[in-house]
Backbone as CSV, one residue per row, in Angstrom:
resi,resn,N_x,N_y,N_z,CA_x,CA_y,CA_z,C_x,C_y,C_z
1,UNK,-5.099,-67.057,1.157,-6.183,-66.157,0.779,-7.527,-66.644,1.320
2,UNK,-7.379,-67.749,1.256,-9.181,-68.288,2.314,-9.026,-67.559,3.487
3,UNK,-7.984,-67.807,4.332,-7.891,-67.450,5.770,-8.431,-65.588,5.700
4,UNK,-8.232,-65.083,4.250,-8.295,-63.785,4.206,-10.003,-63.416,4.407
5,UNK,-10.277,-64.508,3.158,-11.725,-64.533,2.629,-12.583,-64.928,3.999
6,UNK,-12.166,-65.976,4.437,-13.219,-66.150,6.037,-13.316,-65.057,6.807
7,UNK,-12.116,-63.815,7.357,-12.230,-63.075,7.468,-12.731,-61.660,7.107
8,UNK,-13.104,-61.644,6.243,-13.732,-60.742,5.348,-15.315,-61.162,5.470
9,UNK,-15.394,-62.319,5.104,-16.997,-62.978,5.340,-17.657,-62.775,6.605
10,UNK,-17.184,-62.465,7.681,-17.415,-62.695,9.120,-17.801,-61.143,9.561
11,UNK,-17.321,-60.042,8.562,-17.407,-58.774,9.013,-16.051,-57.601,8.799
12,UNK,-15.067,-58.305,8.629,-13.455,-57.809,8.913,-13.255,-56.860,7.425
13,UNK,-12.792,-55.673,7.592,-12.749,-54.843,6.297,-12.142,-55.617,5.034
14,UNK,-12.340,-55.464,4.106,-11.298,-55.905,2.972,-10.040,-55.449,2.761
15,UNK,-9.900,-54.471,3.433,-7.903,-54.282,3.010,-7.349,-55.140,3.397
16,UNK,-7.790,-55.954,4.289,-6.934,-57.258,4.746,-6.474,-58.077,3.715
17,UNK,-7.460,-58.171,2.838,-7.019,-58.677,1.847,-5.810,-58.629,1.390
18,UNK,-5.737,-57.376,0.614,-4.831,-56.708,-0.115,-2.811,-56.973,1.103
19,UNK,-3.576,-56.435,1.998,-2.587,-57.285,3.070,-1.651,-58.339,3.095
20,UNK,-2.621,-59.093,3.044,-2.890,-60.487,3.396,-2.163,-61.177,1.854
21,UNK,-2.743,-60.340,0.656,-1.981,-60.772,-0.526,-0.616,-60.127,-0.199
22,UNK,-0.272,-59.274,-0.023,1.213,-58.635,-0.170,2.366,-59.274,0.728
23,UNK,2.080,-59.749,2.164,2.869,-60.528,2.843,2.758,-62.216,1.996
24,UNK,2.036,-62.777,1.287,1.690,-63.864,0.730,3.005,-63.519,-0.381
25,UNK,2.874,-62.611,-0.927,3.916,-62.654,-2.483,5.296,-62.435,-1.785
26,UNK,5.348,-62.023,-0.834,7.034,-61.548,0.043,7.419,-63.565,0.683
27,UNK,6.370,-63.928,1.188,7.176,-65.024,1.725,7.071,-65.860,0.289
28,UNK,6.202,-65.627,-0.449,6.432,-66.770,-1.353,7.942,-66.883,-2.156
29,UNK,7.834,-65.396,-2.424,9.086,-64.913,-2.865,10.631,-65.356,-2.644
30,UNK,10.371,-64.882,-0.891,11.730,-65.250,-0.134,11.660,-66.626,-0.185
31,UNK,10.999,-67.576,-0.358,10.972,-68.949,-0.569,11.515,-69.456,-1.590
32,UNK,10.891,-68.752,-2.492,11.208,-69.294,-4.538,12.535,-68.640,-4.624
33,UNK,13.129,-67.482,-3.430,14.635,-67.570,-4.026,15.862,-68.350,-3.216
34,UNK,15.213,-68.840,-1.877,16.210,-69.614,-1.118,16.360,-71.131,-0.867
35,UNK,14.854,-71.204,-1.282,14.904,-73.084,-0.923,15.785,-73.778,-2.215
36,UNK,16.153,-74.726,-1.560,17.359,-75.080,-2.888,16.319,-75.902,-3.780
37,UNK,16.823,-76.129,-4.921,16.231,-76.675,-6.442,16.713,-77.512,-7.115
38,UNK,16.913,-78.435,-7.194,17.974,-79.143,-8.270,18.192,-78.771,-9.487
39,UNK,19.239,-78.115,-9.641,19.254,-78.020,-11.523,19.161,-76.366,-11.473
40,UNK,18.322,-76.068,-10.202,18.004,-74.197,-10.513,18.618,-73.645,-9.100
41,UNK,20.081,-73.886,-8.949,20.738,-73.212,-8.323,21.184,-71.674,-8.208
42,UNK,21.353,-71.095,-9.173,21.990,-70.032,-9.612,22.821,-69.606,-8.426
43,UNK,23.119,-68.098,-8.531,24.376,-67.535,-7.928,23.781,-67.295,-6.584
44,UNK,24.789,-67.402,-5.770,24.214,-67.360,-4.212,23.560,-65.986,-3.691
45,UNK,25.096,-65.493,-4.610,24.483,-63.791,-4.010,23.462,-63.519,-4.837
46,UNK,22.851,-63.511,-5.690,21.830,-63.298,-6.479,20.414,-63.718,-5.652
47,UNK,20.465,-64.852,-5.287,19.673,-65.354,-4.384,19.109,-64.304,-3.376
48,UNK,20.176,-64.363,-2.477,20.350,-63.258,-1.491,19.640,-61.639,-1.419
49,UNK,19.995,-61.483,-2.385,19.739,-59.963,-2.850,18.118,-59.756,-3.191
50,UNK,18.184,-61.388,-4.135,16.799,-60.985,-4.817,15.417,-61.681,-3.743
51,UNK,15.936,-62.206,-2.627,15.252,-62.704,-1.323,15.056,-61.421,-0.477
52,UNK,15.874,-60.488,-0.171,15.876,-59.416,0.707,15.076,-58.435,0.043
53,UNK,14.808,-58.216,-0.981,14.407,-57.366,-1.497,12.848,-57.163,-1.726
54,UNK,12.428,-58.747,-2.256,11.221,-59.029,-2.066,10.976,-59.098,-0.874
55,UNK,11.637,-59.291,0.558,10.974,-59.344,1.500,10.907,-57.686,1.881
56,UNK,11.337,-57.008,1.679,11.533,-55.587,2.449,10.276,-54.731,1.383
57,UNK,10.024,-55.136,0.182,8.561,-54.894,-0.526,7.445,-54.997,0.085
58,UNK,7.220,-56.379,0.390,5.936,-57.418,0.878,6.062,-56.286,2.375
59,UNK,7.073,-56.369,2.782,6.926,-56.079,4.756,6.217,-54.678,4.389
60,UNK,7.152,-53.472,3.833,6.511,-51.846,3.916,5.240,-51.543,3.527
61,UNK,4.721,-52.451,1.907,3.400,-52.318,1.049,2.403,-53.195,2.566
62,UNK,2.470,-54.388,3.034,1.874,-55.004,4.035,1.237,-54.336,4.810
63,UNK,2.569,-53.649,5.659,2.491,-53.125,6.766,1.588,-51.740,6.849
64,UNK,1.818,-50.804,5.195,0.989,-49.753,4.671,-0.588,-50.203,5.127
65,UNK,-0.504,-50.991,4.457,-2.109,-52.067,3.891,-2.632,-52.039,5.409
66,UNK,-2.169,-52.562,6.275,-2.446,-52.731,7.680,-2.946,-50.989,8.178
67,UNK,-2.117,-50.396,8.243,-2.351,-48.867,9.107,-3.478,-48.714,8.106
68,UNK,-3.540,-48.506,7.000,-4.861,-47.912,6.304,-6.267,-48.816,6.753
69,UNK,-5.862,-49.645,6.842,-6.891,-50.851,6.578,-7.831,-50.450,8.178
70,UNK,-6.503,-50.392,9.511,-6.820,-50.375,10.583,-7.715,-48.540,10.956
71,UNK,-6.930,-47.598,10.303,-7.313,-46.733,10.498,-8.552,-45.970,9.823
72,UNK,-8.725,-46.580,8.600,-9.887,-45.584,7.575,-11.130,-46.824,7.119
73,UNK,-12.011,-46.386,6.436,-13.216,-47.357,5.943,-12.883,-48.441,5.006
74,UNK,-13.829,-48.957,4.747,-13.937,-50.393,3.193,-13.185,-49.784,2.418
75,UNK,-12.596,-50.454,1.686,-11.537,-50.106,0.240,-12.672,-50.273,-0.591
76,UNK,-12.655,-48.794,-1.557,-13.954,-49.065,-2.196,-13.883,-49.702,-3.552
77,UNK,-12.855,-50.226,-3.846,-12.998,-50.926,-4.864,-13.740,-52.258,-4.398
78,UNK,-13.021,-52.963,-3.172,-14.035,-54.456,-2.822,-15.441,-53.752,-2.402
79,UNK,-15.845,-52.559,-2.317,-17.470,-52.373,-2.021,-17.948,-52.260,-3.061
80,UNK,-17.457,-52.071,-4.045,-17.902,-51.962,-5.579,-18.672,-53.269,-5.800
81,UNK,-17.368,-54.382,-5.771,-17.267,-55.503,-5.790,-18.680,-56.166,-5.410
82,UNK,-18.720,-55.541,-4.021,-19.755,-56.407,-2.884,-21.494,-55.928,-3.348
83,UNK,-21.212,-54.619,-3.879,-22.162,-54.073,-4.288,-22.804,-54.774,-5.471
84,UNK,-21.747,-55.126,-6.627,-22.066,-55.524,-8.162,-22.635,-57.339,-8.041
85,UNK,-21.871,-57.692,-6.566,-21.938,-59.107,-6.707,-23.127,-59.606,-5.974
86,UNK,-23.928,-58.503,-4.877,-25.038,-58.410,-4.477,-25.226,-59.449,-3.646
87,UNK,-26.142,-60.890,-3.183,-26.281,-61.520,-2.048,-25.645,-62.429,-2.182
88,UNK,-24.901,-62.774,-3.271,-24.068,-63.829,-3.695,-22.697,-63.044,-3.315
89,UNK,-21.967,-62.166,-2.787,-20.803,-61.820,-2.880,-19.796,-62.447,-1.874
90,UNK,-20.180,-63.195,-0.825,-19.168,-63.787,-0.550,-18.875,-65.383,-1.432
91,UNK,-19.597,-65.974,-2.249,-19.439,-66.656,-2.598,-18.214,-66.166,-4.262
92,UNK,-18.667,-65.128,-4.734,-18.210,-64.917,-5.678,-16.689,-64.330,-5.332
93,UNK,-16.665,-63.496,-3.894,-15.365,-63.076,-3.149,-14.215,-64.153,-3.086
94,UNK,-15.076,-65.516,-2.717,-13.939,-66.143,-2.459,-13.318,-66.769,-3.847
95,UNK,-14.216,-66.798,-5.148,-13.878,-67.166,-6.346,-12.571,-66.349,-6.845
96,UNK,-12.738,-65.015,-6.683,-12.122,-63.894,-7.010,-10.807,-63.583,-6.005
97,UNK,-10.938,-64.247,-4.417,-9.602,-64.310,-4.011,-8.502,-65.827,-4.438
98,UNK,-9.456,-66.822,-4.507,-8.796,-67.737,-5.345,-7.380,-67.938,-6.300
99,UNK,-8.073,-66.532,-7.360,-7.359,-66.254,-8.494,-6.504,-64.778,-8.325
100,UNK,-6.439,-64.501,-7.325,-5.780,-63.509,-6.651,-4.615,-64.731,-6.089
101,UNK,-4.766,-65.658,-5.734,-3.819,-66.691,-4.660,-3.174,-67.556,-6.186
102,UNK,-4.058,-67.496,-7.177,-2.954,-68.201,-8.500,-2.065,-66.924,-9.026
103,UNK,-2.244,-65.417,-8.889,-1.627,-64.364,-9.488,-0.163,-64.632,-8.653
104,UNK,-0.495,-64.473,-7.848,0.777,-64.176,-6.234,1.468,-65.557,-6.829
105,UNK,1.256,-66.626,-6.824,1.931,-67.951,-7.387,2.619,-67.206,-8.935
106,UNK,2.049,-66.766,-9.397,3.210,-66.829,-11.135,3.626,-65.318,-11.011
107,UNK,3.432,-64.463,-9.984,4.554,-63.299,-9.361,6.081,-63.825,-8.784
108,UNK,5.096,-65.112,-8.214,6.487,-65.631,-7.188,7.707,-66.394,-8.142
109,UNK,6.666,-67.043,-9.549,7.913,-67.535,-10.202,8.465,-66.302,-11.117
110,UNK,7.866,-65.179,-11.144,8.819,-64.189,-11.836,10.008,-64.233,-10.808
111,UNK,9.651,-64.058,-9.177,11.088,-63.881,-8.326,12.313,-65.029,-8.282
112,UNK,11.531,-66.366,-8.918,12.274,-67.565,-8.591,13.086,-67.011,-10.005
113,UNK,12.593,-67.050,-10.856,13.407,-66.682,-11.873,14.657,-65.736,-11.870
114,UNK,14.481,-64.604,-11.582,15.103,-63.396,-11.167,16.746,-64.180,-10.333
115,UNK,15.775,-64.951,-9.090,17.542,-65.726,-8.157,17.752,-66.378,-8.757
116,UNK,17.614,-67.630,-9.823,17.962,-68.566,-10.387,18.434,-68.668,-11.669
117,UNK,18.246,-67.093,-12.051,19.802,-66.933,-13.015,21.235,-67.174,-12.741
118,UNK,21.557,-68.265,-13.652,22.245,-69.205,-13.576,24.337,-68.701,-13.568
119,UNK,24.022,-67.191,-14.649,25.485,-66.688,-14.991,26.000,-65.965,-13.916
120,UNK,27.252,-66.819,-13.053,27.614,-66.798,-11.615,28.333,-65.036,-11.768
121,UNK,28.471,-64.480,-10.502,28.639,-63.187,-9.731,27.303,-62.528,-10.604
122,UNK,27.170,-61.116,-9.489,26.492,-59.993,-10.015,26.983,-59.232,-11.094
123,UNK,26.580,-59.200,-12.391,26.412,-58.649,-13.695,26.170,-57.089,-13.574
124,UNK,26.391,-56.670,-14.473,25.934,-55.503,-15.038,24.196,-55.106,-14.505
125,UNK,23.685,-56.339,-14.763,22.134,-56.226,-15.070,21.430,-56.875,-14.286
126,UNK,21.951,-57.202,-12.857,21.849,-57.383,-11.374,21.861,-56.131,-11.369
127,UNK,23.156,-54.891,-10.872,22.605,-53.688,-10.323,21.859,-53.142,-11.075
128,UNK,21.712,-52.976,-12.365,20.534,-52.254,-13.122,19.008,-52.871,-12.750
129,UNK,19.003,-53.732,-12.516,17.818,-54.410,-11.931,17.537,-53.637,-10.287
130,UNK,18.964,-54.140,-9.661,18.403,-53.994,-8.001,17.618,-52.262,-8.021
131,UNK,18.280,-51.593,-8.663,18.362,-49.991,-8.610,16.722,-49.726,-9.455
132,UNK,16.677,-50.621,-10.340,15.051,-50.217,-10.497,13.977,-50.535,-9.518
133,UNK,14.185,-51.858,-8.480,13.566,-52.307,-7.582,14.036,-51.332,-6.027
134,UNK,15.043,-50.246,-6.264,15.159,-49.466,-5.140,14.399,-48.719,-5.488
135,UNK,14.188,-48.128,-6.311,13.676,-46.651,-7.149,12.105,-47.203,-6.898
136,UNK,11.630,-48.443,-7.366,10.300,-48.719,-7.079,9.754,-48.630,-5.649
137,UNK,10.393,-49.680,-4.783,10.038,-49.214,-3.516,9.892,-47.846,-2.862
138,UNK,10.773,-47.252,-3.248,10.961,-45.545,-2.769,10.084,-45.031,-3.355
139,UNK,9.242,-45.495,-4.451,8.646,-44.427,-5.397,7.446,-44.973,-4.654
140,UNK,6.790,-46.232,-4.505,6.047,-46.165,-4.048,5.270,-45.726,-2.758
141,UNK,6.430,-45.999,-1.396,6.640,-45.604,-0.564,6.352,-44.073,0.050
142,UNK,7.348,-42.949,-1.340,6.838,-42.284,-0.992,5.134,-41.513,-1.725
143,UNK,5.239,-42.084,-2.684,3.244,-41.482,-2.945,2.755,-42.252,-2.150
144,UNK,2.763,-43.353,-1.328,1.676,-43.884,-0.252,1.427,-42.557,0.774
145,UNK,2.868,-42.103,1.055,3.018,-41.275,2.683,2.525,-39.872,1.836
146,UNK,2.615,-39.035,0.517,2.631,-38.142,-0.035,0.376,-38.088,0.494
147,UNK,-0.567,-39.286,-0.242,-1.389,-39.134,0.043,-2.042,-39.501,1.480
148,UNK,-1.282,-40.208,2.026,-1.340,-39.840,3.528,-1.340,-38.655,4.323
149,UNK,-0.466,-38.413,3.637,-0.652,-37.006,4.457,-1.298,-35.733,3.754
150,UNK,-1.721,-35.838,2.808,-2.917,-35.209,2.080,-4.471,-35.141,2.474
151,UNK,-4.473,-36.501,2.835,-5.597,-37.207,3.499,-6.125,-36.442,5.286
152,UNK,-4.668,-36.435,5.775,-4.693,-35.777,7.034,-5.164,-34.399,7.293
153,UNK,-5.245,-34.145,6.465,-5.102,-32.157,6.587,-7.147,-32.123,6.264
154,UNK,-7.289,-31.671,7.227,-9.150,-31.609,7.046,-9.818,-30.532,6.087
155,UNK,-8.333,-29.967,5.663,-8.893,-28.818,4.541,-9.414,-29.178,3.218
156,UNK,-8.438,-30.629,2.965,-7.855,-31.421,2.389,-9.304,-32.440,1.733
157,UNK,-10.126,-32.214,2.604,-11.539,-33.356,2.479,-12.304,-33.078,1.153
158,UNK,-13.076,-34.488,0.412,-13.505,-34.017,-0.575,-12.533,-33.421,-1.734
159,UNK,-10.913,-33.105,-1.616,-10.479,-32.334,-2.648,-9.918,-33.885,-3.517
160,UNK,-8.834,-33.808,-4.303,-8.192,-34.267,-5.411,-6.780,-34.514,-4.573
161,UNK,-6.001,-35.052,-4.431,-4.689,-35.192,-3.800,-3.672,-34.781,-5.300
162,UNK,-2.994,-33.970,-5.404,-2.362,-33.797,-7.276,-0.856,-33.665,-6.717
163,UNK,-0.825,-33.351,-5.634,1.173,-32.997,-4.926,1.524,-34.085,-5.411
164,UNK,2.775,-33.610,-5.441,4.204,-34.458,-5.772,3.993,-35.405,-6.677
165,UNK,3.655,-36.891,-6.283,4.069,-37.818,-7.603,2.635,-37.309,-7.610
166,UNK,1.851,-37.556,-7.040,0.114,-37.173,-7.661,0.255,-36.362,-8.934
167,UNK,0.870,-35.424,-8.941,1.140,-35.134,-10.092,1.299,-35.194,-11.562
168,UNK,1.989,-36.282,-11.332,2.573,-36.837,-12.354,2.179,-38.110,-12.904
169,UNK,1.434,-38.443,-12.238,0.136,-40.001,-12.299,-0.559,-40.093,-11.408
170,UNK,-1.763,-39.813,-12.042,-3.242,-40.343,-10.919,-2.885,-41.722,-9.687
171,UNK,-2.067,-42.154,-10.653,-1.908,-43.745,-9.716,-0.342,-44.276,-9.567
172,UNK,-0.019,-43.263,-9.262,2.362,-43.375,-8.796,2.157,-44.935,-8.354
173,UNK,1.719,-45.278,-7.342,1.614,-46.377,-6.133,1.594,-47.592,-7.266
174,UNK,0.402,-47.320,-7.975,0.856,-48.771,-9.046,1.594,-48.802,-9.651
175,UNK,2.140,-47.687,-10.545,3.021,-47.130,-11.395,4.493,-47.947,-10.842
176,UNK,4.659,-47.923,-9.582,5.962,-48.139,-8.873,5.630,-49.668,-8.611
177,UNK,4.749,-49.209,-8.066,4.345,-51.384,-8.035,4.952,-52.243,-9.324
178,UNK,4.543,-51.569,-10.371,4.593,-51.976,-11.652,6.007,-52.346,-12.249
179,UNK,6.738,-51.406,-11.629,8.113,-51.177,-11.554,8.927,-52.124,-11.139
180,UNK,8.793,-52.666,-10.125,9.415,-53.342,-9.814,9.847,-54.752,-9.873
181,UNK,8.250,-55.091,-10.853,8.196,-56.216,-11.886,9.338,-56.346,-12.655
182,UNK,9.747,-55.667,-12.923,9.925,-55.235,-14.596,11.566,-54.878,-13.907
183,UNK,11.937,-54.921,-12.762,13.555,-54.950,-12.196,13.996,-56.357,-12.120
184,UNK,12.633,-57.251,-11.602,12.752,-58.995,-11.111,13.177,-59.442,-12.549
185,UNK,12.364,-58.656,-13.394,12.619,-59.731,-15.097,14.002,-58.833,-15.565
186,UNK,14.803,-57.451,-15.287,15.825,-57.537,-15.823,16.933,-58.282,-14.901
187,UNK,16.685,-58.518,-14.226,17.878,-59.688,-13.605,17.700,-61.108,-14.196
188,UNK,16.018,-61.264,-14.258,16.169,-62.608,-14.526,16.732,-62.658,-15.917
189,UNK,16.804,-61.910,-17.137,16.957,-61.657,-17.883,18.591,-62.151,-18.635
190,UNK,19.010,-61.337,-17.127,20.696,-60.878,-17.297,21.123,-59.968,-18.257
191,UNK,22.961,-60.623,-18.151,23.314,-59.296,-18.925,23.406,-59.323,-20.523
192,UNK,23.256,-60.511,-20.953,23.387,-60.709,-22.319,22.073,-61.391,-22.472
193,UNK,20.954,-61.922,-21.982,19.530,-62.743,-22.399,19.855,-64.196,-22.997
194,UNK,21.277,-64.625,-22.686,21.474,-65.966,-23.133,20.678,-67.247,-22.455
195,UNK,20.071,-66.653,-21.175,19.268,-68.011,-20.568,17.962,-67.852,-21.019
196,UNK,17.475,-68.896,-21.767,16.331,-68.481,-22.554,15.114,-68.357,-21.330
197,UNK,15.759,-68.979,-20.085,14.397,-68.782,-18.817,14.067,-67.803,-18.675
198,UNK,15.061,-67.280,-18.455,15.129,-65.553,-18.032,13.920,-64.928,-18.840
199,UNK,13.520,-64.950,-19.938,12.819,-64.065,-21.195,11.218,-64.308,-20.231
200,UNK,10.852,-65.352,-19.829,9.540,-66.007,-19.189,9.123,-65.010,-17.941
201,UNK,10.512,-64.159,-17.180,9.888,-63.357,-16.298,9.357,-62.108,-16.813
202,UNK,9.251,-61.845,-18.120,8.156,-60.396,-19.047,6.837,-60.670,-17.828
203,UNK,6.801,-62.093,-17.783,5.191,-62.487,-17.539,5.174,-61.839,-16.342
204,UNK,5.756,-61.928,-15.405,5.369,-60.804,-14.157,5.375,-59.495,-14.734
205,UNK,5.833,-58.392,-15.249,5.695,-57.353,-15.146,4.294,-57.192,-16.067
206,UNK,4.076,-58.061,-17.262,3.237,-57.926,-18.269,1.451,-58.049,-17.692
207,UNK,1.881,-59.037,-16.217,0.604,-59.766,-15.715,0.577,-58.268,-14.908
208,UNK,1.006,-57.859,-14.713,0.789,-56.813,-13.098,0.421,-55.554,-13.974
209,UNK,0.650,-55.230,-14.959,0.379,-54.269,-15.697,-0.877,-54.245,-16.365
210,UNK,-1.457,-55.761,-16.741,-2.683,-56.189,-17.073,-3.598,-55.877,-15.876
211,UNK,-3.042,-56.705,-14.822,-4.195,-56.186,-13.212,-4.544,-54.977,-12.694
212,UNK,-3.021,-54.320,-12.787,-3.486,-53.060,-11.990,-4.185,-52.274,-13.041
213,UNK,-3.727,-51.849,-14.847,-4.733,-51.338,-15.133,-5.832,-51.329,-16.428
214,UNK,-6.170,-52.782,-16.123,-7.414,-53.140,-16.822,-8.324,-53.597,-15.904
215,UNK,-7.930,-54.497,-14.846,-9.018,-54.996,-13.608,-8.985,-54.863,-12.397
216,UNK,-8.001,-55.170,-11.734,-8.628,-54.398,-10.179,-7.944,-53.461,-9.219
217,UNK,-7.050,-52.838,-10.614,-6.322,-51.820,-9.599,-7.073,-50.251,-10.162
218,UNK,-6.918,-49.880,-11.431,-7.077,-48.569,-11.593,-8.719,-48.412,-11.900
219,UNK,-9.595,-49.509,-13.182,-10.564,-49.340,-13.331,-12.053,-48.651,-12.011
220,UNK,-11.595,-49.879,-10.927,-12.588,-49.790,-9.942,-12.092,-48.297,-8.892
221,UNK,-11.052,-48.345,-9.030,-11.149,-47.106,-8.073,-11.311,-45.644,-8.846
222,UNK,-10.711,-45.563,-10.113,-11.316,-44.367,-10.936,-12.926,-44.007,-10.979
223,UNK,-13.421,-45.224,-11.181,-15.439,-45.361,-10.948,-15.529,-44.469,-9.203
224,UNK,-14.677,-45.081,-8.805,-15.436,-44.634,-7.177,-14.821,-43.072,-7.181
225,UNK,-13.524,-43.017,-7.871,-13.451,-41.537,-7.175,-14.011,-40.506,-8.482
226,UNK,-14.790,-40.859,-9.489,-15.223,-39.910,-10.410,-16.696,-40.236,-9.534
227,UNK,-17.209,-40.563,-8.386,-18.700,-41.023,-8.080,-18.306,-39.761,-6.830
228,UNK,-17.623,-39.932,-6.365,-16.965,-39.732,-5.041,-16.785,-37.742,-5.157
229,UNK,-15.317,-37.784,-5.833,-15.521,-36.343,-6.550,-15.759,-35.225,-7.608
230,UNK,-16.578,-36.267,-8.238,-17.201,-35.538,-9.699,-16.192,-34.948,-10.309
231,UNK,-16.648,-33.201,-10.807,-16.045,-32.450,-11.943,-14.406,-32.406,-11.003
232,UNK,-14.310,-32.422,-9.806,-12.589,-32.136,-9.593,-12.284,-32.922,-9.882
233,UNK,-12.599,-34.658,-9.986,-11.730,-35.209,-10.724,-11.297,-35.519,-12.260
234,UNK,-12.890,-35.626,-12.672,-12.487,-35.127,-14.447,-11.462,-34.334,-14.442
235,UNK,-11.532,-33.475,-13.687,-10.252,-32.065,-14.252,-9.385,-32.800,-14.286
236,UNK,-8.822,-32.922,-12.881,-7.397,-33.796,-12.379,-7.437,-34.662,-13.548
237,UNK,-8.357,-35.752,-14.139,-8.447,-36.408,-15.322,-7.730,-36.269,-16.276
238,UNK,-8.220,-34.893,-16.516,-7.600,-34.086,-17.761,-6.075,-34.105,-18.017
239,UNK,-5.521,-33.254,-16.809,-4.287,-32.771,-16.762,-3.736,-33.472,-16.542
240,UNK,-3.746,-34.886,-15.775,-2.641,-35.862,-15.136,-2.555,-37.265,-15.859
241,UNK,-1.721,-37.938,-16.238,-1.643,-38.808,-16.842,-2.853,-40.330,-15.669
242,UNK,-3.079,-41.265,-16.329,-3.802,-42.071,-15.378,-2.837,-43.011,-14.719
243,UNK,-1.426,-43.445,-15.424,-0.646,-44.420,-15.299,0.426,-44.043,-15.787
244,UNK,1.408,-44.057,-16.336,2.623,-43.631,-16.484,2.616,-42.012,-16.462
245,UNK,4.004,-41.726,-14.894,4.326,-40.266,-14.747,4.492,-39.437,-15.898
246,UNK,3.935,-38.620,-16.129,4.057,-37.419,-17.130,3.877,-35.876,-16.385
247,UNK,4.552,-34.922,-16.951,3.968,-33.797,-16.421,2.629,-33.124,-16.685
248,UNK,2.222,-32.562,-15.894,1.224,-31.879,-16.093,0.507,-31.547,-17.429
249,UNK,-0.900,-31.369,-17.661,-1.028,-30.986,-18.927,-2.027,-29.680,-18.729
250,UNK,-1.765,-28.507,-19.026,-2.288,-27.392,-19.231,-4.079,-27.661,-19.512
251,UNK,-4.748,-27.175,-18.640,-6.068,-27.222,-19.014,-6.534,-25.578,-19.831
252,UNK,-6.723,-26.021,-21.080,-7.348,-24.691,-21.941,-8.474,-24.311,-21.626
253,UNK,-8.571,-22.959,-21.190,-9.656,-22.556,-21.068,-10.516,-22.518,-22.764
254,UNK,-11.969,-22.000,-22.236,-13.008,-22.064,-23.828,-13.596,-21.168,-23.533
């Protein structure tokens, strides 16, 4: 994350960041489930599965992060940032990527956890796990490309993006992010919760649910896009859940 922060300091947009964190949690990941451990061996294939998986996360969310980053302006949540933190903000930036570089560290031991369940073959609660971490990727995957291509259409400018998962949560992308926490801790878990380790990976899904929406996922960008598009987004406000998919909610007229 320094290497991120020097870059950022020098002129370089901030999505790099965000980048720069997401390939950081994929190798840490694929690390915390393959390097061997003494004592925290667990099942090979478990390993395996739960190594590929985090890496094929980190690579698509990364690689997202990159085309946006390369193609469109500042992520306005770090201009918020740069704005609130005023002539001091790279000093306070790099405080704040710091603890972004300790988050990605106790993400990575939710994944070490997840391979290093100990009760040998794939369980019950291995595929119930992998299948929530398919469903996440896909879910996220597709509301990234859903407002992508919302974004594209010049009719499209200034409006509310509400299609498909938009729909159904102001914020799918974290929603699914969120998700997939919460697949790492039912594996680590297993199928009966007899390894009392297992119970310790809550803390990834519990921590990511704290970030994205109390501090720097949903708060700062709701500010920019109620600044950004006023009364259309109150509306959208109204009717759409902020974080967990729900359907629509009927706006009453008065």
């Amino acid at each position: 994350m320094t290497g991120a922060w020097l870059a950022v300091s020098r002129g370089a947009k901030s999505g790099w960041v965000d980048a720069t964190w997401s390939f950081a949690i994929g190798a840490a990941g694929i690390a915390a489930a393959l390097v061997p451990v003494e004592s925290w061996e667990g099942d090979w294939q478990r390993r395996i599965i739960v190594a590929a998986v985090a890496g094929l996360w980190s690579l698509r969310l990364g690689l997202h992060i990159v085309v946006r980053t390369m193609n469109g302006g500042e992520d306005p949540r770090y201009a918020a940032l740069k704005r609130e933190w005023g002539g001091h903000w790279r000093r306070q930036m790099f405080y704040f990527l710091q603890m972004q570089a300790a988050a990605a560290l106790l993400l990575a031991c939710t994944i070490f956890l997840a391979a290093r369940n100990p009760v040998p073959g794939l369980q019950w609660s291995d595929f119930a796990g992998i299948a929530v971490l398919g469903l996440a990727v896909a879910g996220e995957g597709i509301a990234d490309a859903q407002l992508s291509r919302f974004r594209q259409q010049d009719a499209n400018k200034d409006k509310v993006c509400d299609a498909g998962l938009w729909g159904l949560s102001r914020h799918p992308n974290y929603f699914f992010q969120w998700l997939g926490w919460a697949g790492y801790a039912l594996i680590a878990i297993g199928p009966y919760g007899g390894w009392a380790w297992g119970w310790a990976a809550i803390a990834g899904p519990a921590f990511m649910y704290w970030l994205l929406v109390h501090v720097s996922g949903i708060p700062p960008l709701e500010e920019h896009m109620r600044r950004s598009r006023g009364e259309a987004y109150e509306a959208y406000a109204r009717r759409v859940s902020a974080f967990w998919p729900f359907p629509k909610h009927r706006e009453v007229s008065t």
